[in-house]
C-alpha positions as CSV (number, residue, x, y, z in Angstrom):
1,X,-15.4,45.6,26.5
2,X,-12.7,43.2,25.4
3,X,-10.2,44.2,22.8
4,X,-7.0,42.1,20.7
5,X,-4.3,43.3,19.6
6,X,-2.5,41.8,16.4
7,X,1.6,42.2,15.5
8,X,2.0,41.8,12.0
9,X,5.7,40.7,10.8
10,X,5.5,37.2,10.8
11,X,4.1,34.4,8.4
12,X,1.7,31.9,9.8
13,X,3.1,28.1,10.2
14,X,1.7,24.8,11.9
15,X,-1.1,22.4,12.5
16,X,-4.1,23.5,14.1
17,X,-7.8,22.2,14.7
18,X,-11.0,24.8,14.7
19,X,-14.1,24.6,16.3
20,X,-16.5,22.1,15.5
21,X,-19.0,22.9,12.7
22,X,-21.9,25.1,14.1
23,X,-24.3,24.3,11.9
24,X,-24.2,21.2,12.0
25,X,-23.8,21.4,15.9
26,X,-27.1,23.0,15.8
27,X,-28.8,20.7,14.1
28,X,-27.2,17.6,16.1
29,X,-28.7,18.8,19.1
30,X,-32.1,19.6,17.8
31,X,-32.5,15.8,16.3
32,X,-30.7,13.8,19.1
33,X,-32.7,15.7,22.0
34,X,-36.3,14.5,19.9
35,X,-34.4,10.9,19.4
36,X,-35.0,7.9,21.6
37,X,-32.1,7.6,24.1
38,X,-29.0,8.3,24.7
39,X,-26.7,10.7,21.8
40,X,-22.7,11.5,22.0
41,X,-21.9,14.4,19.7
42,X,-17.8,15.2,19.8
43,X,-16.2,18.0,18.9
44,X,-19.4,20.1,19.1
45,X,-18.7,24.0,18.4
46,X,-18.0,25.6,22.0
47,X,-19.3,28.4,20.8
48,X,-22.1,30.8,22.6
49,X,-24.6,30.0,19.6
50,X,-24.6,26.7,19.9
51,X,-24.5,26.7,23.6
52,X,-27.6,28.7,23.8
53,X,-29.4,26.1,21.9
54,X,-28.0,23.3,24.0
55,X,-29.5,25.4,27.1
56,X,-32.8,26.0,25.1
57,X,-33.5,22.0,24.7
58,X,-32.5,22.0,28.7
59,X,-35.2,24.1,28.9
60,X,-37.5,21.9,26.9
61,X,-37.2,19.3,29.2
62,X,-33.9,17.0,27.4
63,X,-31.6,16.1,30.1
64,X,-28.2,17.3,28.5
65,X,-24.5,17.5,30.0
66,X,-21.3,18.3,28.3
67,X,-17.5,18.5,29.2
68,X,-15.2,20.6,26.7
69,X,-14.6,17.2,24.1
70,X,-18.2,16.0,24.3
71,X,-22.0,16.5,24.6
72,X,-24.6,13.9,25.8
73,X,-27.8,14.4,25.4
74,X,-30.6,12.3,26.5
75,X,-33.8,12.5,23.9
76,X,-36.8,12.4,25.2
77,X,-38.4,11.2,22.1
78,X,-40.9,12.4,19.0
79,X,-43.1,13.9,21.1
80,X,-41.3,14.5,24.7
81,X,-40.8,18.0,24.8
82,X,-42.5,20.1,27.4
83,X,-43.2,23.7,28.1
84,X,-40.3,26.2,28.9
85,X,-41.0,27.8,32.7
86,X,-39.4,31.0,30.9
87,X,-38.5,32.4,27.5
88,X,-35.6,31.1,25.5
89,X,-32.7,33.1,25.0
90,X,-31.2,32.5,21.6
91,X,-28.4,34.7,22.5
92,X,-26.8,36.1,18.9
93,X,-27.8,33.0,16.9
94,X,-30.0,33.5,14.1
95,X,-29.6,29.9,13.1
96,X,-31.3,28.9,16.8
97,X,-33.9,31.2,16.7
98,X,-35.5,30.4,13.3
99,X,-35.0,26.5,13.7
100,X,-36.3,26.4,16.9
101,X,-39.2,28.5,15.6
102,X,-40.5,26.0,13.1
103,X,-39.8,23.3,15.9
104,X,-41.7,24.8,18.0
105,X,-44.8,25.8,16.4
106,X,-45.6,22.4,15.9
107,X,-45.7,21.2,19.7
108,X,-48.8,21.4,22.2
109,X,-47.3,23.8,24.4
110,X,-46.5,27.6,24.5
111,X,-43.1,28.9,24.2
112,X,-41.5,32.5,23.4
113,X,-37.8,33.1,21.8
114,X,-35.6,35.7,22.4
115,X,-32.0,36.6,21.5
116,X,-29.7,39.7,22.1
117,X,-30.2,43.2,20.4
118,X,-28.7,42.1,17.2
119,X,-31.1,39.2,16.6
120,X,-33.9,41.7,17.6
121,X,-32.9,43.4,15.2
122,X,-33.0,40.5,12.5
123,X,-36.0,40.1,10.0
124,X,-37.5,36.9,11.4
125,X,-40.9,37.4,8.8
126,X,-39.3,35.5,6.3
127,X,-39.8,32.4,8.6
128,X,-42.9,33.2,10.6
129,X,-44.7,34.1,7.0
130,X,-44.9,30.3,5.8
131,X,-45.4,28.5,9.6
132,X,-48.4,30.6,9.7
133,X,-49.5,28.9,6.1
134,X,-49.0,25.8,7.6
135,X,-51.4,26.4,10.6
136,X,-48.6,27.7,13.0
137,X,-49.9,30.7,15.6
138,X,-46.5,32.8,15.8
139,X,-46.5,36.2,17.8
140,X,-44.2,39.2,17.6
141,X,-43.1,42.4,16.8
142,X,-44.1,44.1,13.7
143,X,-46.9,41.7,13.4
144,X,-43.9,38.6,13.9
145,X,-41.2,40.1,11.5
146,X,-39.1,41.3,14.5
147,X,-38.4,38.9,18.0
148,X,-39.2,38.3,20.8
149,X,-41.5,35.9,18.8
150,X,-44.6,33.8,21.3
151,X,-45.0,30.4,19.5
152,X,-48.8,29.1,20.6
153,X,-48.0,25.5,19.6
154,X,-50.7,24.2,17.6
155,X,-51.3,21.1,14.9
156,X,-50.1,22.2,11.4
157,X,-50.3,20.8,7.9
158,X,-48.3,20.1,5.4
159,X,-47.6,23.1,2.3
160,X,-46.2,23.1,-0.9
161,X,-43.3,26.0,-0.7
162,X,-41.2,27.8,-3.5
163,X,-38.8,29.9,-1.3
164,X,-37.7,33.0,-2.4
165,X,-34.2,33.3,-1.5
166,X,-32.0,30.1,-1.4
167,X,-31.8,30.1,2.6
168,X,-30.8,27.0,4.7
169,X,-32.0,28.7,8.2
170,X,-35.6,29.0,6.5
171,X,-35.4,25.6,4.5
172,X,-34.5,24.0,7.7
173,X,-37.1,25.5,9.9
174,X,-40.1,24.8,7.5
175,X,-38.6,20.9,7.4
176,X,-38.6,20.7,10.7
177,X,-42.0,22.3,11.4
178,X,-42.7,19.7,8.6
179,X,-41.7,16.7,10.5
180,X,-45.0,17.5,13.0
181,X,-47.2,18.8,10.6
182,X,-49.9,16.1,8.9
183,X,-49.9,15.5,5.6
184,X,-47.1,16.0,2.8
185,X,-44.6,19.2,3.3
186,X,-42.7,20.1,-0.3
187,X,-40.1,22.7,-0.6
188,X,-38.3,24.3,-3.2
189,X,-35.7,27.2,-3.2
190,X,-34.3,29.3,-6.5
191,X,-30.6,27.4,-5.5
192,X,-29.2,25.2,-3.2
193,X,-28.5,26.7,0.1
194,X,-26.4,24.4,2.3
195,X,-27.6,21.2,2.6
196,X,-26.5,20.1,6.4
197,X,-30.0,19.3,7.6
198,X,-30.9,17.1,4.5
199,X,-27.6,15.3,5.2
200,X,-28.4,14.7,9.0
201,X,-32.3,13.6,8.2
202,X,-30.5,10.9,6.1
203,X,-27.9,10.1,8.6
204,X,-31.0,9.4,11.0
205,X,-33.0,7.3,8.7
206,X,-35.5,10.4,8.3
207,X,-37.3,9.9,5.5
208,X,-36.7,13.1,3.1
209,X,-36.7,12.5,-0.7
210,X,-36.3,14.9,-3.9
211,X,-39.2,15.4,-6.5
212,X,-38.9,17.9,-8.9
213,X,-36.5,19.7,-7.8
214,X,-38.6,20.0,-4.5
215,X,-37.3,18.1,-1.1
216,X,-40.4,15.8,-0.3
217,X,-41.1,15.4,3.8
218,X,-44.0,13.4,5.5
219,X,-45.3,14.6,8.7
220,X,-45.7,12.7,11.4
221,X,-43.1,9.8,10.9
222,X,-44.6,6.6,12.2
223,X,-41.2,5.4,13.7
224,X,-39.0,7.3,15.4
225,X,-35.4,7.5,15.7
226,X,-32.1,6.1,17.9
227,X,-29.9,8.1,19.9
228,X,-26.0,7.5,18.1
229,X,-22.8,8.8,18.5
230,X,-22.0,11.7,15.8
231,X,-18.7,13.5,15.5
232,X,-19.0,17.0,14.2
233,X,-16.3,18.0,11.4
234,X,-14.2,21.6,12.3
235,X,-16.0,24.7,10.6
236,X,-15.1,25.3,7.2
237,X,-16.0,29.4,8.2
238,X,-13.7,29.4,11.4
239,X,-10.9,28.1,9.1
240,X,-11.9,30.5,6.3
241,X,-10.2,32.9,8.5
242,X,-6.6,30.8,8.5
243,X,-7.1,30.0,4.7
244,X,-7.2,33.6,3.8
245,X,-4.6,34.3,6.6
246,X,-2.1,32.1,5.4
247,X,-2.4,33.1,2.1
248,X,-1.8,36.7,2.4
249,X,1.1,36.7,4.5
250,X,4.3,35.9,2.6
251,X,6.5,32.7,3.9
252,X,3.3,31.1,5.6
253,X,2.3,27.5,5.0
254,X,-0.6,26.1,7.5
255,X,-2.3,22.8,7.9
256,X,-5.9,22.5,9.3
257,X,-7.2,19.0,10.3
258,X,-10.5,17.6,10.2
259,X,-12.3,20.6,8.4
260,X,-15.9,20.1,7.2
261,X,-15.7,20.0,3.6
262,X,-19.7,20.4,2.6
263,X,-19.9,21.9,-1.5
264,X,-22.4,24.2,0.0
265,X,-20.2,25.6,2.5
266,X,-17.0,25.9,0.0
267,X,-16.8,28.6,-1.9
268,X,-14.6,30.6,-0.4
269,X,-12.3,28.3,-1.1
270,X,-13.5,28.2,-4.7
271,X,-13.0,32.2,-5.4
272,X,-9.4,32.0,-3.1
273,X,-8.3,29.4,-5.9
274,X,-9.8,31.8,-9.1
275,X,-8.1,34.4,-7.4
276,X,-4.4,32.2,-7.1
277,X,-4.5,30.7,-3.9
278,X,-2.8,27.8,-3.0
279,X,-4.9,25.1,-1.2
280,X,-4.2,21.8,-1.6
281,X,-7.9,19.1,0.4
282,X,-5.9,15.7,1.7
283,X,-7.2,12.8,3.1
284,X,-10.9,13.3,2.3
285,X,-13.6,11.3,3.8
286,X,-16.7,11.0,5.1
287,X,-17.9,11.5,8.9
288,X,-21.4,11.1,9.9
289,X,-23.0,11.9,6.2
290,X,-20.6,14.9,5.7
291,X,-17.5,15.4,3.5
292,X,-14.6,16.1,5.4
293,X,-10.5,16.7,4.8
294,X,-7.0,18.2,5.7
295,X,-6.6,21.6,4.0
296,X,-2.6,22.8,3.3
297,X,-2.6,26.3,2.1
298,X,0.6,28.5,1.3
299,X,1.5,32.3,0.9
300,X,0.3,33.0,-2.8
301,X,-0.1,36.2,-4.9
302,X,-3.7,36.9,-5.0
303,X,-5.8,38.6,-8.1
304,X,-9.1,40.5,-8.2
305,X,-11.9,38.5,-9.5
306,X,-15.6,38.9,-9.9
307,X,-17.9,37.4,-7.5
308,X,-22.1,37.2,-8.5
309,X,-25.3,36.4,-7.3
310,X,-24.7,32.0,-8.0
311,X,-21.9,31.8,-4.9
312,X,-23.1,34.2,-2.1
313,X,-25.0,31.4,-0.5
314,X,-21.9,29.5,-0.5
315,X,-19.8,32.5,1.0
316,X,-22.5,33.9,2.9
317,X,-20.4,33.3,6.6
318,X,-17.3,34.3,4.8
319,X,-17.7,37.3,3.2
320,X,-16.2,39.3,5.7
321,X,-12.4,37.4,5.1
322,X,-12.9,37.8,1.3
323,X,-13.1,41.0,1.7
324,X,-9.6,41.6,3.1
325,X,-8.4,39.0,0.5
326,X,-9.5,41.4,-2.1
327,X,-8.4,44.3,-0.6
328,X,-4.7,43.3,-1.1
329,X,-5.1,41.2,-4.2
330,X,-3.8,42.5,-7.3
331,X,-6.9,44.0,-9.6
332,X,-10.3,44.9,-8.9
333,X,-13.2,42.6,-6.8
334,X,-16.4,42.9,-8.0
335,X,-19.1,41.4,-5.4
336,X,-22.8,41.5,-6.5
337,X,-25.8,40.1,-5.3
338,X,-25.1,39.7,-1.5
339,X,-28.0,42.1,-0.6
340,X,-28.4,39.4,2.4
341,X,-25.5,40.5,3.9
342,X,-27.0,43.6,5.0
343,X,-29.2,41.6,7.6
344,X,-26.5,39.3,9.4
345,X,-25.3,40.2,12.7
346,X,-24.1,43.6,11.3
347,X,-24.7,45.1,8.2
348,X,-21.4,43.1,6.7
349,X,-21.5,45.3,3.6
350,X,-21.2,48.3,5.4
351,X,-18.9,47.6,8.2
352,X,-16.2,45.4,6.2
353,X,-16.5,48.8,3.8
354,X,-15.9,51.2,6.9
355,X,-13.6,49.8,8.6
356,X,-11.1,48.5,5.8
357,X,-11.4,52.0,4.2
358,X,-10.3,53.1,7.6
359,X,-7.1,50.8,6.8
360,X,-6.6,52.2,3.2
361,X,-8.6,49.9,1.2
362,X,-10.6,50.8,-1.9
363,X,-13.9,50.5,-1.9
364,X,-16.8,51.5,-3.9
365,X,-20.0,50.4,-1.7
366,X,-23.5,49.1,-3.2
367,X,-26.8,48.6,-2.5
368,X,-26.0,44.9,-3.1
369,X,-22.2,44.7,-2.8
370,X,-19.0,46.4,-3.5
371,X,-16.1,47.1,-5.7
372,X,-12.4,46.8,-4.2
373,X,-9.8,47.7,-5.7
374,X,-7.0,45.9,-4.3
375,X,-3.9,47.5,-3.2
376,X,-1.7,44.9,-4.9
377,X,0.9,45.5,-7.3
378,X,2.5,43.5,-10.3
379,X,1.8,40.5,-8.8
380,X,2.3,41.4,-5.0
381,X,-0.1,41.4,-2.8
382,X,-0.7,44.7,-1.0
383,X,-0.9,45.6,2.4
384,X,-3.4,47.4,4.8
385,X,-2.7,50.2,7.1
386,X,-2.4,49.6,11.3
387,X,-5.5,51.7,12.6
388,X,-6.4,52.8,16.1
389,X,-10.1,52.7,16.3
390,X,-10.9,48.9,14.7
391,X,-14.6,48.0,15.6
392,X,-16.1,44.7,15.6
393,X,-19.5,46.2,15.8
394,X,-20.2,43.2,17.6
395,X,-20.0,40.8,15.0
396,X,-17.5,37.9,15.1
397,X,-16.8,37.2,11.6
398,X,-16.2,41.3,11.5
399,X,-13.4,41.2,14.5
400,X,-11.6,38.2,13.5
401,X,-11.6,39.4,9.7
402,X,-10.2,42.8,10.5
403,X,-7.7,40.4,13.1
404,X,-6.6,38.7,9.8
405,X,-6.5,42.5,7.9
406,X,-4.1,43.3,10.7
407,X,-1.6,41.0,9.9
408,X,-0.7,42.5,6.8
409,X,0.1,46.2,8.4
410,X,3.6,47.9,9.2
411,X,2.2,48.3,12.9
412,X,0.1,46.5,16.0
413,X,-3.7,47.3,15.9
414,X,-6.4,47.0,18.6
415,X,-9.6,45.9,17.5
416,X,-12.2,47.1,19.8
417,X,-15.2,44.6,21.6
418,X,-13.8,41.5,20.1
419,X,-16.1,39.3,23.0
420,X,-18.8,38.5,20.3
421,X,-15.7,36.4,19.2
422,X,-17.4,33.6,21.8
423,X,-20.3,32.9,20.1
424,X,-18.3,31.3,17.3
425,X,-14.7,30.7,18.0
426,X,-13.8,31.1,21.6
427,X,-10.1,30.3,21.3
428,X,-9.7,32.2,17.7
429,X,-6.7,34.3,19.5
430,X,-5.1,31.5,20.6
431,X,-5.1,29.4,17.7
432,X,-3.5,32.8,15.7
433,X,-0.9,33.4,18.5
434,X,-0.2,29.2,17.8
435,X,0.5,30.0,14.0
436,X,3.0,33.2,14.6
437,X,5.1,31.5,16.8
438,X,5.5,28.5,15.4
């Protein structure tokens, strides 16, 4: 067990760069390894996700090789995967297991995906339920709602889906199953989840059109795609962390380049501006089909504000860091609708309520949120207690939250098992220690 240890006492300053996107790192792999030839993608997260599903296409039979900067992949085509010699091992990443789950169930092979014991843990029916409407033959525990899920690849057809939650991993599994399915695959959600794997389809000529409010796919393209070079944008949820960071600590005043600036990944930055933050987007652009820009953001008095059901998709990853922002804002947060949170790789609504309870915070705790009442004052934003026993509970966005809690205390505090940290952002400690000292 790994543990860090943050010293509050001094205000974040610099430049710094964050992980690429892992999302869209994801999805790069997935459609360069079924492209024809050859696909750079730089800047790729480093992460253990994403590296699990760059080892689960190696598996598949796509020659791949990377060095720290970039990833090459070789596709083998439409149609050129082949059968795993073993089970994949998703690791901790949802995202993998429930895209490669609707990729898979269209092939002509068997395959079976795994993960660790949170992603056993993680309801997996809400994805199997509609591949098995399309034809698919999905395995598992609890009749497929729990992994390890055994994928008996067989042809599928195309459905006409209305999605009950507005969910990006399912949307994205069911248009991928979609792309080997015959016939026409439709797909509507109650709001727009994020939109990275429309974006990329576009980016490779994939035809994928809107109807109705539904996203329109054919099965079975008739021509395939070319291998390109795509560079992946820095994770707009791995500098969440620094946004809120900078923020809350007086005198601070950071830069972070290159940051993926998708509307359906922003809202964090939307409620830290409600609630007075200063951010300042320069130099925006456009980088293989997604936004992208320079944020600035500066120490800024912070006040509670009420957060509903319309932006949890679009804070989903970075609940976690609100939560500390509240907790020393000025007035109460009121967070609603985020019943989805209880199902990530902790149970976020409980944990962030433990353990910043455990640091003084305020917090009323619901079935589908919470109620903070911040600990600021007259305009000042509060601060939270140094505690000895800080858990991760073996959730990144948990550990480097409470890391960027810490930094608002009177004393050092040790968060405990901070390795899940890898599968996202495995330099997070440096790039803090970079800011401090500056």
């Amino acid at each position: 067990m790994t543990s860090l240890t943050i010293t509050p006492g001094r205000p974040l300053r610099g430049t710094i760069t964050v992980p690429g996107d892992k999302s869209l790192t994801h999805r790069a792999i997935i459609l360069t390894a079924l492209a024809e030839g050859t696909s750079t993608i730089s800047g790729y997260c480093q992460g253990e996700d994403c590296l699990n599903t760059m080892r689960a296409f190696q598996s598949l039979g796509v020659p791949i090789t990377h060095t720290p900067a970039e990833m090459t992949v070789r596709g083998k085509g439409f149609w050129g995967l082949t059968e795993p010699d073993s089970p994949i091992d998703c690791g901790n990443s949802g995202t993998g297991i429930r895209l490669l789950t609707g990729l898979l169930a269209g092939q002509d092979f068997f395959s079976v995906l795994t993960g660790d014991e949170s992603i056993r843990r993680r309801p997996m029916g809400r994805v199997v339920k509609p591949l098995r409407e399309m034809g698919a033959v999905i395995g598992g525990r609890k009749g497929g709602e729990l992994a390890p899920l055994a994928i008996t690849g067989s042809g599928l057809h195309g459905i006409d889906y209305t999605s009950p939650v507005a969910s990006a991993q399912m949307k994205s599994s069911l248009l991928l199953a979609g792309l080997f399915a015959q016939g026409q695959t439709r797909y509507r959600e109650p709001s727009l989840s994020r939109d990275h794997t429309e974006r990329m389809f576009q980016f490779f000529g994939i035809p994928l059109t809107k109807d109705e409010g539904a996203l329109v796919l054919q099965g079975r393209p008739s021509i395939g795609w070319r291998g390109v070079p795509i560079a992946i944008p820095g994770d707009f949820s791995a500098a969440a962390f620094f946004i809120v960071g900078a923020t809350i600590v007086p005198g601070s005043d950071v830069t972070i380049r290159r940051v993926g600036m998708n509307p359906t990944r922003t809202g964090l930055m939307d409620v830290m501006r409600k609630m007075g933050a200063d951010i300042q987007v320069l130099d925006q652009r456009e980088e293989a089909g997604e936004p992208v820009g320079d944020l600035r953001v500066k120490s800024a008095s912070l006040k509670g504000v009420t957060i509903g059901s319309e932006l949890i998709p679009k804070t989903i990853d970075e609940f976690p860091v609100l939560c500390v922002a509240a907790a020393v804002a000025d007035g109460d947060t009121v967070i609603s609708g985020a019943e989805e949170l209880r199902v990530k790789e902790s149970d976020r609504i409980a944990t962030m309520s433990g353990e910043l309870r455990a640091m003084g915070a305020l917090i009323e705790e619901r079935p589908d949120g919470m109620i903070i009442r911040g600990l600021g004052q007259g305009g000042e934003n509060g601060r939270l207690n140094a505690t000895s026993s800080a858990q991760s509970h073996g959730d990144h966005r948990v550990a480097m939250s409470l890391a960027i809690g810490g930094l608002t205390a009177e004393q050092r505090m040790t968060i405990a098992d901070i390795g899940c940290v890898n599968t996202s952002f495995p330099n997070f400690n440096e790039a803090l220690t970079q800011l401090v000292s500056a």
